[in-house]
C-alpha positions as CSV (number, residue, x, y, z in Angstrom):
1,X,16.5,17.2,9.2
2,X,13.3,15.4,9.0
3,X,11.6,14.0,11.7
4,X,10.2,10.8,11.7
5,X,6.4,10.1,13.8
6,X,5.6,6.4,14.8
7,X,2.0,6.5,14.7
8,X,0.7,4.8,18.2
9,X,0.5,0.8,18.0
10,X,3.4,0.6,15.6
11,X,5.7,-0.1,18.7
12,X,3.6,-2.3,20.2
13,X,3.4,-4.7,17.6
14,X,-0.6,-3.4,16.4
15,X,-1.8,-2.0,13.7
16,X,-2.1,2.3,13.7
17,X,-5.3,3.5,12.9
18,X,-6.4,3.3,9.7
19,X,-5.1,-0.5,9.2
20,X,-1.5,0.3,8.0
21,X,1.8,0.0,10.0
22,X,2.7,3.3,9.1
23,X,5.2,6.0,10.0
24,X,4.5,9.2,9.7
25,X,7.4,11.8,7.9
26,X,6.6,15.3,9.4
27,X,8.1,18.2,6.7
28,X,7.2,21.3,4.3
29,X,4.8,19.0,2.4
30,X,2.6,18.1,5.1
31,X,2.3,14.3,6.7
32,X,3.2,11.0,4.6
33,X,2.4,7.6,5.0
34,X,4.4,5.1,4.9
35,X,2.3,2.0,4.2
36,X,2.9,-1.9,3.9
37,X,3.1,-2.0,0.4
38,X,6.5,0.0,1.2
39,X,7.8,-1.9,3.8
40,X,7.2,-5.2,1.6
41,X,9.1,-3.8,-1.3
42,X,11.8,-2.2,1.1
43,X,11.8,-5.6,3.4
44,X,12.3,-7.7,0.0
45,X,14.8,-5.7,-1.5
46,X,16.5,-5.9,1.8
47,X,16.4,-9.6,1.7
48,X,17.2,-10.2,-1.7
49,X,20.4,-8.3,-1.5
50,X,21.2,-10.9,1.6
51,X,19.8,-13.9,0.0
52,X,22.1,-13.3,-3.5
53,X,25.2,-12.3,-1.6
54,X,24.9,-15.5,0.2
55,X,24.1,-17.5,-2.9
56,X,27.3,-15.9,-4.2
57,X,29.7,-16.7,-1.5
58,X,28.1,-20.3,-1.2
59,X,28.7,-21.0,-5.2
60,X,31.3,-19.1,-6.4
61,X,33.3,-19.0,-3.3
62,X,33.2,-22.1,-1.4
63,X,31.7,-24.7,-3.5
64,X,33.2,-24.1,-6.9
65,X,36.4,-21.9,-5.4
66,X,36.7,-19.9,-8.3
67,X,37.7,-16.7,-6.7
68,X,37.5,-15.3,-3.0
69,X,35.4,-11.8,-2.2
70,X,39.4,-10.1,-1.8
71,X,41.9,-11.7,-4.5
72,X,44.4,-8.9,-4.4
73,X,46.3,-10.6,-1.4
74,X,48.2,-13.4,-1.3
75,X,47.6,-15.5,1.7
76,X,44.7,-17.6,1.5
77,X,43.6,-16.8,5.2
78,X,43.2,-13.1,4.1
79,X,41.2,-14.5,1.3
80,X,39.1,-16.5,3.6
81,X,38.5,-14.0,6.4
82,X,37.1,-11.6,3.3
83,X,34.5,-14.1,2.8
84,X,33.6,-14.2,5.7
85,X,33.2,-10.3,6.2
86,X,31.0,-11.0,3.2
87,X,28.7,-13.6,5.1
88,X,27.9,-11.2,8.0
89,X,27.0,-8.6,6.0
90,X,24.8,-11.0,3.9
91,X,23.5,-12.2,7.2
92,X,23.1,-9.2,8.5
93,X,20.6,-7.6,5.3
94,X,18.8,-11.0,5.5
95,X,17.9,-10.7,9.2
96,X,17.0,-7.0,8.5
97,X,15.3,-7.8,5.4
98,X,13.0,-10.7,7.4
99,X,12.4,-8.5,10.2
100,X,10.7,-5.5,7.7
101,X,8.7,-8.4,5.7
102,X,7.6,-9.6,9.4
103,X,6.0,-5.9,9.9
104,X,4.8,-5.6,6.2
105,X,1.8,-6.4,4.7
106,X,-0.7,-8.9,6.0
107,X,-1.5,-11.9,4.4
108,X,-4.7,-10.6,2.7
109,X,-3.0,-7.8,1.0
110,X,-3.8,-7.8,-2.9
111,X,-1.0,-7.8,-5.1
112,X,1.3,-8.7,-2.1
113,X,3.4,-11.6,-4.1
114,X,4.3,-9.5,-6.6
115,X,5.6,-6.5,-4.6
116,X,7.6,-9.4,-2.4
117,X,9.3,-11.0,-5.8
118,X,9.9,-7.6,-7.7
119,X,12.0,-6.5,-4.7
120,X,13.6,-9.6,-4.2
121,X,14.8,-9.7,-7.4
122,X,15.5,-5.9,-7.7
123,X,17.8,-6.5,-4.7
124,X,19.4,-8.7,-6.3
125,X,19.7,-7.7,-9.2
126,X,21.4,-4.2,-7.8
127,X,24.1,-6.1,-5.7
128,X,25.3,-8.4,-8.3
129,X,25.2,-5.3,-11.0
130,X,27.3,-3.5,-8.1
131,X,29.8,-6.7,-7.8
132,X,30.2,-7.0,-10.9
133,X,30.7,-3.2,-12.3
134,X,32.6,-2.2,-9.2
135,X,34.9,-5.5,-8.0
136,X,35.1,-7.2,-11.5
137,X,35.5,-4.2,-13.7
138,X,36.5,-1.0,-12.3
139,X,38.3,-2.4,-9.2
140,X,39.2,-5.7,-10.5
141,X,39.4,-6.7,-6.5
142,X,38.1,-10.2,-8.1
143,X,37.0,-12.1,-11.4
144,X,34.1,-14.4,-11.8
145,X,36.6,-16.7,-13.1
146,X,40.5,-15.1,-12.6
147,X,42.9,-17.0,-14.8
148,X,40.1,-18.5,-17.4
149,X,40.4,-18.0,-21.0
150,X,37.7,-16.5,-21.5
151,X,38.0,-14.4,-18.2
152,X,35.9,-11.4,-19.4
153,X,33.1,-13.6,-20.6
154,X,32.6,-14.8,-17.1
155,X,32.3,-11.6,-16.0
156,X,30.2,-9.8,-19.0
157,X,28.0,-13.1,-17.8
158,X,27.6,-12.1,-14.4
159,X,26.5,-8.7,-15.2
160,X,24.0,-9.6,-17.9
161,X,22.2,-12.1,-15.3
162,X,22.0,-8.9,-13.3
163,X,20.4,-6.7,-15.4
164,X,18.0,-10.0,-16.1
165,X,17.1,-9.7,-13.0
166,X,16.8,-6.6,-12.5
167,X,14.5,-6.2,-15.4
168,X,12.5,-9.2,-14.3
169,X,12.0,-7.2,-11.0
170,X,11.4,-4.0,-12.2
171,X,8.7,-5.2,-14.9
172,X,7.0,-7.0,-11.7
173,X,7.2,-3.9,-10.3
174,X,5.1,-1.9,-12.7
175,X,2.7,-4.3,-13.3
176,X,1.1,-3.9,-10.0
177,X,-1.8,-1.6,-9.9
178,X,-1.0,1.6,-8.6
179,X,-4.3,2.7,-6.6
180,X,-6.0,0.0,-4.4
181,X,-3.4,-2.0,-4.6
């Protein structure tokens, strides 16, 4: 197992030598810097993950009530409560997601809006493409739509907006500069 080296002033809320907050990774290959541009892509993906879960629950669960997060059971509290499991985990990748970005990259950092918006959308787009594959279609735990007539158009919708967004993300991705940047 890897062990993992917080360079001094990384604790104490300054920046390590060399102007990054940085870890260090200790293994065969020698030392390895973690750097901001990391942390603001990690930070946003984080985020974005919370932020779309919570758009998710707000639309499609409580303001339209078009399905519930667990639609296999029948009692509506069961239903409820699931959502709710859904919120604090939403929350809980938001909060973690804020508190990465906090100790990411400063505010002169060059290319810094596009790292924050290609991982925001690439997180996502990775947990609706997960909801959707993996509750709509291979579990079928819950439908964009259940009952509809056109049930599997809701849901071939859902998924398509996630791979939008996940190519959105990942061509914000590779258009930032690779060295210097």
């Amino acid at each position: 197992m890897e062990r993992v080296r917080l360079r001094r002033g990384l604790h104490t809320g300054r920046r390590a030598p060399g102007g990054t907050w940085a870890a260090e990774r200790g293994g065969a290959s020698g030392m390895r810097r973690v750097g901001e541009r990391d942390l603001t892509m990690v930070g946003a993906f984080l985020f974005g993950i919370g932020l779309i879960a919570m758009l998710d629950g707000i639309a499609f669960h409580q303001l339209l009530q078009w399905h519930s997060t667990y639609m296999w059971h029948p009692s509506r509290y069961v239903q409820i409560f699931s959502d709710g499991v859904l919120h604090v985990f939403a929350t809980g990748f938001i909060v973690f997601g804020a508190v990465v970005l906090w100790n990411s990259s400063p505010v002169s950092s060059p290319w810094r809006y596009r790292r924050f918006w290609s991982g925001l959308l690439l997180g996502c787009g990775v947990f609706n493409l997960c909801d959707g594959v993996f509750s709509h279609h291979l579990l079928g735990i819950h439908h964009v739509r259940p009952g509809a007539p056109n049930q599997l158009g809701y849901d071939l919708a859902f998924d398509l907006a996630a791979v939008l967004l996940l190519l959105i993300g990942w061509s914000l991705y590779r258009s930032i500069p690779r060295r210097g940047g």
